[in-house]
BAPA-127944 format. One line per 8 residues: number of its first residue (from 1); for each residue z, x negated, y negated of N, C-alpha, C. Coordinates in Angstrom, 1 decimal. Layout:
BEGIN
NUM> Z X Y Z X Y Z X Y | ... $
This chain:
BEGIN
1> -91.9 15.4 84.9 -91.4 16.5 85.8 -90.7 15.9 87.0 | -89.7 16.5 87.4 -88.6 16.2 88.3 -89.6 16.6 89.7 | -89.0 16.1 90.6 -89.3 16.4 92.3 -89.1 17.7 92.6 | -89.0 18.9 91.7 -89.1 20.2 91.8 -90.1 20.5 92.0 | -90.5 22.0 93.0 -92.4 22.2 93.0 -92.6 22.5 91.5 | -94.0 22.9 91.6 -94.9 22.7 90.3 -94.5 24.3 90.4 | -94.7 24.8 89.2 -94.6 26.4 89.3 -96.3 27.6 89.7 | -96.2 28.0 89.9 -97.3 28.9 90.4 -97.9 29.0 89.3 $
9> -99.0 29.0 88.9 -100.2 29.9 87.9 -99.7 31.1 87.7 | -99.2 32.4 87.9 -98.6 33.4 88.1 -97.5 33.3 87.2 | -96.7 32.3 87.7 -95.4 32.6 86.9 -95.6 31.5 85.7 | -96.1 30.8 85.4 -96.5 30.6 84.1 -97.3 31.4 82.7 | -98.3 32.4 83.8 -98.5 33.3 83.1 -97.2 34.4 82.4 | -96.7 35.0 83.4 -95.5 35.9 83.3 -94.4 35.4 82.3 | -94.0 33.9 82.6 -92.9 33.6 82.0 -94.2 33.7 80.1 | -95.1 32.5 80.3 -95.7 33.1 78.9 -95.3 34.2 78.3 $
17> -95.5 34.9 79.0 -95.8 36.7 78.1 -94.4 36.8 78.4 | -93.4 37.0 78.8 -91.7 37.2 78.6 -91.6 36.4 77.6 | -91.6 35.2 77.0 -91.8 34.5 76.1 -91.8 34.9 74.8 | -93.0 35.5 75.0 -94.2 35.6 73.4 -93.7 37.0 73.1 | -93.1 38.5 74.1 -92.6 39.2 74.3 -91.3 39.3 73.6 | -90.2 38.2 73.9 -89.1 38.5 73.2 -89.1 37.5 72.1 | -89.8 36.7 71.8 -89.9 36.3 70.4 -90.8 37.2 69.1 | -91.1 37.7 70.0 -92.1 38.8 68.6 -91.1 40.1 68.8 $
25> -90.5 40.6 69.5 -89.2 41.9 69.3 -88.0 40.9 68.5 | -87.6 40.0 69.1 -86.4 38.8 67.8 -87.5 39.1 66.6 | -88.8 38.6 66.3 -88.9 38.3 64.7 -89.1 39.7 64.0 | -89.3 40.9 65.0 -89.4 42.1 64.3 -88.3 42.5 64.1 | -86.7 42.5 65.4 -86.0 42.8 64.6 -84.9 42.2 63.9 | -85.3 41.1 63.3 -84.9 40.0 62.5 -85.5 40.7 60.9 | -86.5 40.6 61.2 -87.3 41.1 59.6 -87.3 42.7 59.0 | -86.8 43.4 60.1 -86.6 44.6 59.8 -85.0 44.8 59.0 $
33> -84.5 43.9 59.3 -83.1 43.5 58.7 -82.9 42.5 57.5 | -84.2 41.6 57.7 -84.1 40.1 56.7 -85.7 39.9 56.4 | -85.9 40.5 55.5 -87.2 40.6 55.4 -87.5 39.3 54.3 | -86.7 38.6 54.5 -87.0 37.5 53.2 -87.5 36.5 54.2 | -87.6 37.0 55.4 -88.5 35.8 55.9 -87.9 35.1 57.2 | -88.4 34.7 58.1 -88.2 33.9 59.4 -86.8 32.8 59.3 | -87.5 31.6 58.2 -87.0 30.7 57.9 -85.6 30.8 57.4 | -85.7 31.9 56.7 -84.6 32.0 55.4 -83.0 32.9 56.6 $
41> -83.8 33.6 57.9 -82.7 34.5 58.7 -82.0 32.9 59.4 | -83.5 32.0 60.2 -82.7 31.3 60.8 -82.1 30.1 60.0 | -82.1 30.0 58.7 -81.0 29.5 58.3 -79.5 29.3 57.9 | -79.6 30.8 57.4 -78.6 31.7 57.6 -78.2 31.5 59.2 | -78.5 31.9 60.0 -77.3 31.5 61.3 -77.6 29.9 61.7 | -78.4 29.1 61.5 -78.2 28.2 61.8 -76.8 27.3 61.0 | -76.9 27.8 59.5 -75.7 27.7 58.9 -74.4 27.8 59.3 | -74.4 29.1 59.9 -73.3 29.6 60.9 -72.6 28.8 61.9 $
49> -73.9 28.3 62.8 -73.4 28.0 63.9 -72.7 26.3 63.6 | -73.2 25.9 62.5 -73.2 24.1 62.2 -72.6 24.1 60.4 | -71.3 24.8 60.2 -70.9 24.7 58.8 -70.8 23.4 58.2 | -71.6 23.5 57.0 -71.6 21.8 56.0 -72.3 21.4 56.5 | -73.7 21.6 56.8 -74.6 20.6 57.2 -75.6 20.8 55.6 | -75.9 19.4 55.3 -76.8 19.2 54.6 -78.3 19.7 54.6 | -78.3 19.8 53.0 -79.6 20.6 53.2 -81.0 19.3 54.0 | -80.8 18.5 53.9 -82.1 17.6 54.4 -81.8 18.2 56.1 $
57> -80.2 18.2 56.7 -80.4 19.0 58.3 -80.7 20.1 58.2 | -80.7 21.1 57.1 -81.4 22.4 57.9 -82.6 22.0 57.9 | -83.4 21.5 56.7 -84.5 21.0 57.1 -85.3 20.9 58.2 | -84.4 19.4 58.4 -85.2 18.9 59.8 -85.1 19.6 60.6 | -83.7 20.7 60.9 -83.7 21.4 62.3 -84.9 22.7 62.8 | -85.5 22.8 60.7 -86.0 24.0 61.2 -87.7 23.8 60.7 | -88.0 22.2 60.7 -89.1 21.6 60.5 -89.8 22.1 58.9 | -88.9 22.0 58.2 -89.3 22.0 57.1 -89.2 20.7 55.9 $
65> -90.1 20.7 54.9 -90.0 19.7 53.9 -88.0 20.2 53.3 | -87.8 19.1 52.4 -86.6 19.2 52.0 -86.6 20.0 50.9 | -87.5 20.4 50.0 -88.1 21.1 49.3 -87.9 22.3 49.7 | -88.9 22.5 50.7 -88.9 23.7 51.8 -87.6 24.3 52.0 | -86.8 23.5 52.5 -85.6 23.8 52.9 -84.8 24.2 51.7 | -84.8 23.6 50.6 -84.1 24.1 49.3 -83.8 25.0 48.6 | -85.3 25.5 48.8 -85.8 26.6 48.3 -85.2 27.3 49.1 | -85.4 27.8 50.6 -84.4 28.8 51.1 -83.1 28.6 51.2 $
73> -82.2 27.4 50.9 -81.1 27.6 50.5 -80.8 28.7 48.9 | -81.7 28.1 47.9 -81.5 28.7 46.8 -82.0 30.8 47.3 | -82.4 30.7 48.2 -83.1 32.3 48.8 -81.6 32.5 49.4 | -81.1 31.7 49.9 -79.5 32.1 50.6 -79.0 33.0 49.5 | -78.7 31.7 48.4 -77.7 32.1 47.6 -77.7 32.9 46.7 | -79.1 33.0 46.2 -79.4 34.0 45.5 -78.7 35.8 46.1 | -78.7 35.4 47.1 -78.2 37.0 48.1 -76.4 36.9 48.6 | -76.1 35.6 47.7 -74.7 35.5 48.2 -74.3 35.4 49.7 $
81> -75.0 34.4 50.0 -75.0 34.2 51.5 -74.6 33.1 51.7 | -74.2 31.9 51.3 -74.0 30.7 51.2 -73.7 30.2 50.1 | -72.6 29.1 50.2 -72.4 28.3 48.7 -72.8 26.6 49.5 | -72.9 25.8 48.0 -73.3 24.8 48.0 -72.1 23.8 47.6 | -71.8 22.4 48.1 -70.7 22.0 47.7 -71.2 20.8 47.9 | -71.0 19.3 46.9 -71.7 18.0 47.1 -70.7 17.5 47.7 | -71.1 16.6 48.6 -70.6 15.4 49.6 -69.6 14.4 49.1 | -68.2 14.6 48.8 -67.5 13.5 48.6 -68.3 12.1 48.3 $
89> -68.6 11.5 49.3 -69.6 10.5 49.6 -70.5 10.4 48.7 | -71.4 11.3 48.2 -72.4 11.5 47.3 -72.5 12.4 47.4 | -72.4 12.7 46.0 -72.9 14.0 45.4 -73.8 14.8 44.7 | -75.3 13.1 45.5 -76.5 14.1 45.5 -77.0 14.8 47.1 | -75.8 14.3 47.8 -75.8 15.1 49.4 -75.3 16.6 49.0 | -75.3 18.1 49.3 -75.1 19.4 49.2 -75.0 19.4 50.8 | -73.7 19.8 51.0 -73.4 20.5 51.9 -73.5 22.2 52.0 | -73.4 22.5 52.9 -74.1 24.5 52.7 -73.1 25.1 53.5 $
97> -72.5 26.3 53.0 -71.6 27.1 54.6 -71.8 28.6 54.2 | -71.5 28.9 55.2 -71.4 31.1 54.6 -70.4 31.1 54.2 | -70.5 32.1 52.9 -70.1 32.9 52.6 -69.3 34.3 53.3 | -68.7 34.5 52.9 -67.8 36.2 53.8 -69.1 36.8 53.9 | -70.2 37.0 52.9 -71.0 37.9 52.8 -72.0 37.5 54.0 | -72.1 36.3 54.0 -73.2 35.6 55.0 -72.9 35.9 56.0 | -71.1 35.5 56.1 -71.2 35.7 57.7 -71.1 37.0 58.5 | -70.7 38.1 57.7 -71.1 39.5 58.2 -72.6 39.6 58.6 $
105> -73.7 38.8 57.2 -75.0 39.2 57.8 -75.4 38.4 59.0 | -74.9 37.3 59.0 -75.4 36.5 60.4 -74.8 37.5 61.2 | -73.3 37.6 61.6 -73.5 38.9 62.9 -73.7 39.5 63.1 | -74.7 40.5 61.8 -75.9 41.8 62.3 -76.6 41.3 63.1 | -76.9 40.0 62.4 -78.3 39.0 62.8 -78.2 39.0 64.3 | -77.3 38.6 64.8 -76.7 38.2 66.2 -76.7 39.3 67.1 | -76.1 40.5 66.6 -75.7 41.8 67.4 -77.4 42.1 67.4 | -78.0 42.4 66.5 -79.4 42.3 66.7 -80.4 41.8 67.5 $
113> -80.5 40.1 67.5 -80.9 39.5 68.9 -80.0 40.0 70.2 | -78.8 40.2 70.3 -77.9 40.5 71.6 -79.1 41.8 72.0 | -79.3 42.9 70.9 -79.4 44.5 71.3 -80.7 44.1 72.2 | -81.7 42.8 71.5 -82.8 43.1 72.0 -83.3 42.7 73.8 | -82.3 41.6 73.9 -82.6 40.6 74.9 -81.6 41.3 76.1 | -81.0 42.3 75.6 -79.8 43.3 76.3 -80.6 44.3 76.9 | -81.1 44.6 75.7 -82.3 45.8 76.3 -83.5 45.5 77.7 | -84.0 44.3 77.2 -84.9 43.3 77.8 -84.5 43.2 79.2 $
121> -83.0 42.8 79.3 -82.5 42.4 80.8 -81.6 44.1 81.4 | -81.5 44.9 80.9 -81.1 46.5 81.2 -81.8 46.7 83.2 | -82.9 45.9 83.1 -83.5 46.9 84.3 -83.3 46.0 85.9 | -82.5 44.5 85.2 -82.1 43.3 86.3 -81.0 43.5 86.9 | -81.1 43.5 88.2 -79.8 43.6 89.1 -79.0 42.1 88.6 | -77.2 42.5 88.7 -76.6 41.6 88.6 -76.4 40.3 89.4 | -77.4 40.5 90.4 -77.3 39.5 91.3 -78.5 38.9 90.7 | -79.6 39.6 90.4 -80.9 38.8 89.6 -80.0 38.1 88.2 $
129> -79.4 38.9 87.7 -79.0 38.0 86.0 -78.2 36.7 86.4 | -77.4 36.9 87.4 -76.7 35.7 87.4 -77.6 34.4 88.1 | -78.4 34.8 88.6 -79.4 34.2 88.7 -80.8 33.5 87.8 | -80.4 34.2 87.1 -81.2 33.9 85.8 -80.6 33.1 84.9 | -79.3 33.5 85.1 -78.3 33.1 83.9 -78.7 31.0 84.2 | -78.2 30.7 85.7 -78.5 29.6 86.3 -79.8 28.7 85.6 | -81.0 29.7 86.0 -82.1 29.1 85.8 -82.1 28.3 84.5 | -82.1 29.9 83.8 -82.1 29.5 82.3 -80.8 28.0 81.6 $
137> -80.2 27.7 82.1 -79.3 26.9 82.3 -79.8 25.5 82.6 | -80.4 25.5 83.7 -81.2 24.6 84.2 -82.1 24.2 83.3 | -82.8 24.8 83.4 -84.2 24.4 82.0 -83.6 23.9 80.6 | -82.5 24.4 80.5 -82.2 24.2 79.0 -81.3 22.3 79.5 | -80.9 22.2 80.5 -79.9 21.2 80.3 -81.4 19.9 80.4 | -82.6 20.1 81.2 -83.8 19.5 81.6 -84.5 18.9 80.1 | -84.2 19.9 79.0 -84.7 19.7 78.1 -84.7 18.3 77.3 | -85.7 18.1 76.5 -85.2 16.0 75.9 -84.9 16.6 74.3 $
145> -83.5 17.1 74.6 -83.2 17.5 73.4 -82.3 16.0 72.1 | -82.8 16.5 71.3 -82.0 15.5 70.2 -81.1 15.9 69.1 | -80.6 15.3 68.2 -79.4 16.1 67.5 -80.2 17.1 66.6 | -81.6 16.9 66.1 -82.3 17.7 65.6 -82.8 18.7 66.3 | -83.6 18.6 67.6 -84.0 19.4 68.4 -82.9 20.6 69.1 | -81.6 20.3 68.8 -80.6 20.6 69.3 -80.2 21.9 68.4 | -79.5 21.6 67.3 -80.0 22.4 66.4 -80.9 23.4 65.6 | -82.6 23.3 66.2 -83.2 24.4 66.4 -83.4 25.2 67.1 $
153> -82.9 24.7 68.8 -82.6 25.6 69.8 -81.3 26.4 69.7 | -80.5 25.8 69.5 -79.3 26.6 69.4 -79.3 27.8 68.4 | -80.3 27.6 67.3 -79.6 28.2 65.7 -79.6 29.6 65.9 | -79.9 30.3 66.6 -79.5 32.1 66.9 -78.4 32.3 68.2 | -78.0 31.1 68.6 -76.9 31.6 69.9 -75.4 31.3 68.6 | -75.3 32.6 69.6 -73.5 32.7 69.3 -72.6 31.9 70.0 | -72.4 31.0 68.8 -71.6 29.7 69.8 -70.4 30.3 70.4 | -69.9 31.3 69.7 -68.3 31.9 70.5 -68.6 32.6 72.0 $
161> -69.7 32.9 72.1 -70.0 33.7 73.6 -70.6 32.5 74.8 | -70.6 31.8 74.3 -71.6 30.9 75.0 -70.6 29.0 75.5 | -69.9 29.5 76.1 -69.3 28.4 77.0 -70.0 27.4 77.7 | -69.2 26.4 77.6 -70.0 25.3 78.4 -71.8 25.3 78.4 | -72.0 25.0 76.5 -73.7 25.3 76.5 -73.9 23.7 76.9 | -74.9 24.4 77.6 -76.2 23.1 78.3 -76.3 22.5 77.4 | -76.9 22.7 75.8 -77.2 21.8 75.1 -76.0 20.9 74.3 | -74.8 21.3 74.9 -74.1 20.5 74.3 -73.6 19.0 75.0 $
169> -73.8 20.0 76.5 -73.7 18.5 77.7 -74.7 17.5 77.4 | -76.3 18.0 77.1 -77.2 17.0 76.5 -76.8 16.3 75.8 | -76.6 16.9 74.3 -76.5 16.7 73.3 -74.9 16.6 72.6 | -74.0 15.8 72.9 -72.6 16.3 72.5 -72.1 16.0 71.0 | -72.8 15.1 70.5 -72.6 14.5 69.2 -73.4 15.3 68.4 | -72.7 16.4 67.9 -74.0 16.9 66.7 -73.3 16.9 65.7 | -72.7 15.4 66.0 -72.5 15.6 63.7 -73.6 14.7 63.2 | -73.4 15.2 62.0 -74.4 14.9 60.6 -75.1 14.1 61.5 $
């Protein structure tokens, strides 16, 4: 920890429950739309956000066996969400991207998280959000992110709304 105060008991509690709060309204309304499962939505946009990344990187981004990860590629495609294409290089590497079909469903996926975290911040003065916007900024740039870690934080932001992301000043090199 940096020479910043220590945070209050209070607002660790609070930030907790905002936390646990908007990740359980994201996985409800993620699965009320993608009921095939957590894993299988955020790979679908993590696909999005990182086109042609190999299946061993969704994997690791979304801490799954390679196996694991396979299988919800083959869950992609089965739904015409993604195609598979081998690696010049080797062509037991599989590259993965969306599909037209995919990427309409990632941006429900997206407009979805937007509606909820929209709704969430509805009752914050604009002087509070921009305020927030900072914090949240701060914490994310603080983070000991890595090219893997990087890519599981990101996998539900819309990289087109989101300028100058913190995790990219971290993290700038996110190829393969």
């Amino acid at each position: 920890m940096t020479n910043a105060a220590l945070p209050s008991d209070r607002l660790i509690n609070l930030f907790g429950a905002l936390v646990q709060w908007v990740s359980d309204e994201l996985r409800g309304t993620i699965s009320e739309r993608f009921p095939a499962g957590g894993e299988t939505a955020a790979a679908l946009s993590l696909i999005g956000h990182e086109p042609g990344m190999s299946i061993d990187q969704i994997g690791k981004a979304l801490r799954l066996s390679h196996a694991g990860a396979a299988r919800v590629v083959e869950r992609l495609m089965a739904r015409n969400f993604v195609s598979k294409s081998p690696f010049a290089g080797d062509r037991r590497v599989m590259h993965v991207c969306l599909t037209d079909t995919g990427q309409a469903e990632r941006k429900t996926l997206l407009r979805r998280r937007s509606t909820v975290i929209a709704g969430l911040l509805a009752a914050v003065s604009e002087t509070d959000l921009a305020a927030l916007e900072r914090i949240a900024e701060t914490v994310l740039v603080s983070l000991p992110l890595d090219e893997i870690s990087t890519r599981a934080t990101c996998r539900f932001c819309d990289a087109d709304k989101c300028t100058n992301c913190p995790t990219e000043i971290v993290a700038p090199n996110k190829a393969n």
